[in-house]
N, C-alpha and C positions, 0 to 999 in steps of 0.2 A: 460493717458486715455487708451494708450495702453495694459497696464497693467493690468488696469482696468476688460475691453474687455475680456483678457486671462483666468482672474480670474474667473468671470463670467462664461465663455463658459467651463472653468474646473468643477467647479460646477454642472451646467446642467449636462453633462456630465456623473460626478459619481450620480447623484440623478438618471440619466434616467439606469445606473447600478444596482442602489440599489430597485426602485422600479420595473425592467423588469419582473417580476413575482409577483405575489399577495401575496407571504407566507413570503419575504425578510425580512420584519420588525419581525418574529415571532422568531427568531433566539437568544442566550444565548452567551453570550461571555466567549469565554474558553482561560486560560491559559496553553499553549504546556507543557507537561513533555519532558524535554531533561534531558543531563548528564549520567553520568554510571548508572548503575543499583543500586536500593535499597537495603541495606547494605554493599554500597561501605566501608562507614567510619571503620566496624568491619571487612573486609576484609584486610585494607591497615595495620590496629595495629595490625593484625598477621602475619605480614609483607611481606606480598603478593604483588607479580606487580601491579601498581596502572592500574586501568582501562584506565582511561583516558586518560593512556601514551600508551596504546598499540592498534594496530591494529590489524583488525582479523586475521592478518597473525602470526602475536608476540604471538595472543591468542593461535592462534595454536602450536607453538614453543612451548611456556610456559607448553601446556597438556602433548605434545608427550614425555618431559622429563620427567614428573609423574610416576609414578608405582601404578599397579591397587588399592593398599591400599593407597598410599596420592587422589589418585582421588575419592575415595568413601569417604572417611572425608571429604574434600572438599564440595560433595555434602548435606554429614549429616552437615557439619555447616556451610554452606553459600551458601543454595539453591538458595537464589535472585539473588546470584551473579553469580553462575554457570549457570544457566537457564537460564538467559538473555546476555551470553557475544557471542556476533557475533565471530565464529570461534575457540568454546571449541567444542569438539565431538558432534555428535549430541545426542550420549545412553547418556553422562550425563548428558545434558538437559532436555532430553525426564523426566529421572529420578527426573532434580533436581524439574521438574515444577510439576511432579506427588504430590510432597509434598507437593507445597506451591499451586495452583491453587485453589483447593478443599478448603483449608483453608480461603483463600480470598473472593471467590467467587464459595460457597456452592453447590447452585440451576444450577450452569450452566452446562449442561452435554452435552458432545459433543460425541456421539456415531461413532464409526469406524476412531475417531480422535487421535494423540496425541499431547503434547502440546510442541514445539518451544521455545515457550518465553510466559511468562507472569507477568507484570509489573500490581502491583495493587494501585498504583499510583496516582492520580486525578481520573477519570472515570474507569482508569485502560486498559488496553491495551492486548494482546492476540494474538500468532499465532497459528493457529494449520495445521496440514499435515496430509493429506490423501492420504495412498499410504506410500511405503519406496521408501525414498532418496537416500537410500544408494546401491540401483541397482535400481532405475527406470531410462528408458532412455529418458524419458522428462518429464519434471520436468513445470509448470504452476503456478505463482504466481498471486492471487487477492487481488486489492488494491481499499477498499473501500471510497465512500464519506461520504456523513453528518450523523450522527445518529447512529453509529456502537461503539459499548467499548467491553468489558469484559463482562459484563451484557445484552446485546444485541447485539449478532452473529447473529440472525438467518436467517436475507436478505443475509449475507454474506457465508453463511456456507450451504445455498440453492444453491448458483451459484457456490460453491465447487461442491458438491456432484454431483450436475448436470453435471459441467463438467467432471467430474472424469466417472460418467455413459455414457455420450456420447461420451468419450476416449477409452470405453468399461476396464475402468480399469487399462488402461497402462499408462495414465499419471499418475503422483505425482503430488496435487494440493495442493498447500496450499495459507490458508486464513488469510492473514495478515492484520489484525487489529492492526498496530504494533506500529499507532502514534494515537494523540490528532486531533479526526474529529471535524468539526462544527457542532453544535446542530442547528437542523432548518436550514435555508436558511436565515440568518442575514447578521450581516457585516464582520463576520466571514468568509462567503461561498464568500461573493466578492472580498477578500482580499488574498494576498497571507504569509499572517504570518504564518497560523498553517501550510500551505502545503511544505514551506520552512523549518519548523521542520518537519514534516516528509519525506520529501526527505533526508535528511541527514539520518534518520534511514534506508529506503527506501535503499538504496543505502551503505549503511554499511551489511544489513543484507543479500544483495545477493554479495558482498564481503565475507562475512562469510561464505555463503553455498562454497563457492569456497575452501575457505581454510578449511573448518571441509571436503573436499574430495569428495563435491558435484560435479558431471565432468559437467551432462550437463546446460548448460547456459536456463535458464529460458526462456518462456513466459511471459510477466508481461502482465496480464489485468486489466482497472485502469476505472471504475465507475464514474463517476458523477466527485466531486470534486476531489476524485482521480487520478484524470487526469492531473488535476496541480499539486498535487503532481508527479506524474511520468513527467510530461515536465521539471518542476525544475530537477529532480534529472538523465532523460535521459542520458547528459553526461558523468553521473559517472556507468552508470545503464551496470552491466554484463547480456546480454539481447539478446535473438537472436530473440525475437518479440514484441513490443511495441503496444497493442490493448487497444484502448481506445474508448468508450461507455458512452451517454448521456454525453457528455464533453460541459462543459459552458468554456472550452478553454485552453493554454498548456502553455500560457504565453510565446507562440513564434510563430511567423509569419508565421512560415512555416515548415517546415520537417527539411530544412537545419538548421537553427536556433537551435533546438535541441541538433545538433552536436553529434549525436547517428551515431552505427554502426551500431544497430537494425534496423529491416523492421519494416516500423511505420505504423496502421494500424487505421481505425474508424468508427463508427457506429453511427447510429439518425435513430431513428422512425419515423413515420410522428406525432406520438400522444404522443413524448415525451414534456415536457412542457418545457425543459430546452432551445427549441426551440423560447420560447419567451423570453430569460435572452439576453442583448444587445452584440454582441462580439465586447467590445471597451477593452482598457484598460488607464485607466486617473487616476493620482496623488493615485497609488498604488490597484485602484479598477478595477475588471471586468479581464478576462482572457486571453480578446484577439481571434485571429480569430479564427471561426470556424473551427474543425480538419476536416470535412468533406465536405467545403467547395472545390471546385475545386482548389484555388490558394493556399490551405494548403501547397498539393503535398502528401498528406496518400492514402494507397490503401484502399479503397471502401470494406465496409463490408456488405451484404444483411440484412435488418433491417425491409424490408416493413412488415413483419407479425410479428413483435415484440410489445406488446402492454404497453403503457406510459412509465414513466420513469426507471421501474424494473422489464422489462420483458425482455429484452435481454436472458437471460439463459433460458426461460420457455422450456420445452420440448417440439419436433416437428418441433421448431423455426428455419427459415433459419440461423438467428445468432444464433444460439448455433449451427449447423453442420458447420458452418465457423468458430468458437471459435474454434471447438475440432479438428475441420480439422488443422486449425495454429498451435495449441496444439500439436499436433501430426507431424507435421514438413511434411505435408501432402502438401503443397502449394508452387509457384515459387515467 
């Protein structure tokens, strides 16, 4: 009977998860792209370091021994793979994605951008940087939630530019669309499977900036579902700011929990609606406490004039002069 009881009250539980906002059911269920990058298998028969065996540090070893003419072949025959490997330079990236983005995904133009990584994949995936890496002295990573790919930056690539213009320019921001988001607000959005795949990326790719010679340690700003993605991946996260905005939760109790070095930080509107999703977590659904809740332990981000769920960056916004001010290494 007891049993019984548990079962039951588990149940409730995740239903009162799944239905805490109206749009839950409207949701698509996605399979995560993981594994190395697209045209691993032609890469390893020309008898190249296998991906999957190396880290961005190796990745790195592996270039430095290169000379400018095996790195430009490289690039001409196996752009997927050079544009996407966490801790190959970043000019051959920038390069090898020049060729193949365009190809993939024709219509997408990202002005005053260049392209990171681009995996065209399932939905297909996307980082781009605004600003040089290669001498900015902070560096601001965005990590989005539900509804962003390859094909649809534009929410994401709004709270770039914004930030980048409220940094007056001296940040480096970039906009990483780097994993497999939830479509809609399903069971996708209350589960921690896709955020689990992309934390592993998440957390490999600001590994990479380190070793392609990136010095300064990021800001990560983490949207909606991207917030579980960044609590997952916090511990491994090279990170000197941890800002997370409309968060349905980090899938950790508290600050400590985390096990970051990072200053963890959060935001909620009064008019965001992620406000009405339950912070429970039961039999692998819902995310957990609120980051903004007092017993979190996050420092407090100004959010009162920020309006529903994707206005945090709007210009003028208390939270966007507190984004750009954290951005800029402006705060104690």
């Amino acid at each position: 009977m007891r049993r019984i009881t548990r079962t039951l009250v588990t149940a409730a539980m995740v239903a009162a998860v799944v239905a805490g906002t109206a749009g839950w059911a409207s949701g698509t269920a996605q399979e995560p792209v993981t594994g190395p990058p697209a045209g691993t298998a032609e890469w390893r028969a020309a008898g190249l370091p296998d991906p999957e065996r190396m880290d961005p540090a190796a990745v790195a070893r592996f270039f430095a021994g290169l000379g400018p003419e095996e790195r430009r072949r490289l690039v001409e025959a196996h752009p997927t793979v050079v544009g996407n490997l966490d801790g190959a330079p970043l000019d051959l990236r920038y390069a090898a994605n020049a060729r193949t983005a365009q190809e993939t995904h024709p219509h997408a133009s990202h002005p005053g951008a260049k392209v990171l990584a681009h995996d065209a994949r399932g939905r297909g995936q996307t980082v781009l940087v605004y600003g040089d890496l290669a001498t900015a002295e902070r560096i601001a990573v965005l990590v989005p939630g539900s509804d962003v790919d390859a094909g649809r930056m534009d929410s994401l690539t709004r709270k770039a530019t914004s930030l980048r213009t409220a940094t007056g320019g001296r940040t480096a921001v970039i906009a990483w669309a780097g994993y497999t988001t939830p479509l809609g607000v399903g069971l996708d959005a209350a589960s921690g499977e896709l955020a689990e795949a992309g934390a592993e990326r998440l957390a490999r790719f600001t590994e990479g900036l380190r070793a392609a010679g990136v010095r300064p340690e990021p800001s990560v700003f983490c949207h909606s579902y991207g917030s579980v993605v960044c609590g997952i991946a916090a511990h491994r996260l090279k990170a000197e700011d941890l800002v997370v905005f409309g968060s349905p939760g980090m899938r950790a109790e508290n600050v400590a929990e985390l096990r970051t070095t990072a200053r963890v930080w959060a935001a909620k509107d009064p008019t965001d609606w992620i406000d009405r999703v339950p912070n429970v977590a039961v039999a692998g659904y819902g995310h957990g406490t609120d980051p903004t809740a007092p017993e979190f332990g996050a420092r407090t981000v100004p959010a009162r004039d920020a309006e529903g769920h994707d206005g945090y960056f709007a210009p003028g916004t208390s939270s966007l002069r507190a984004f750009a001010a954290i951005a800029e290494g402006d705060v104690r």
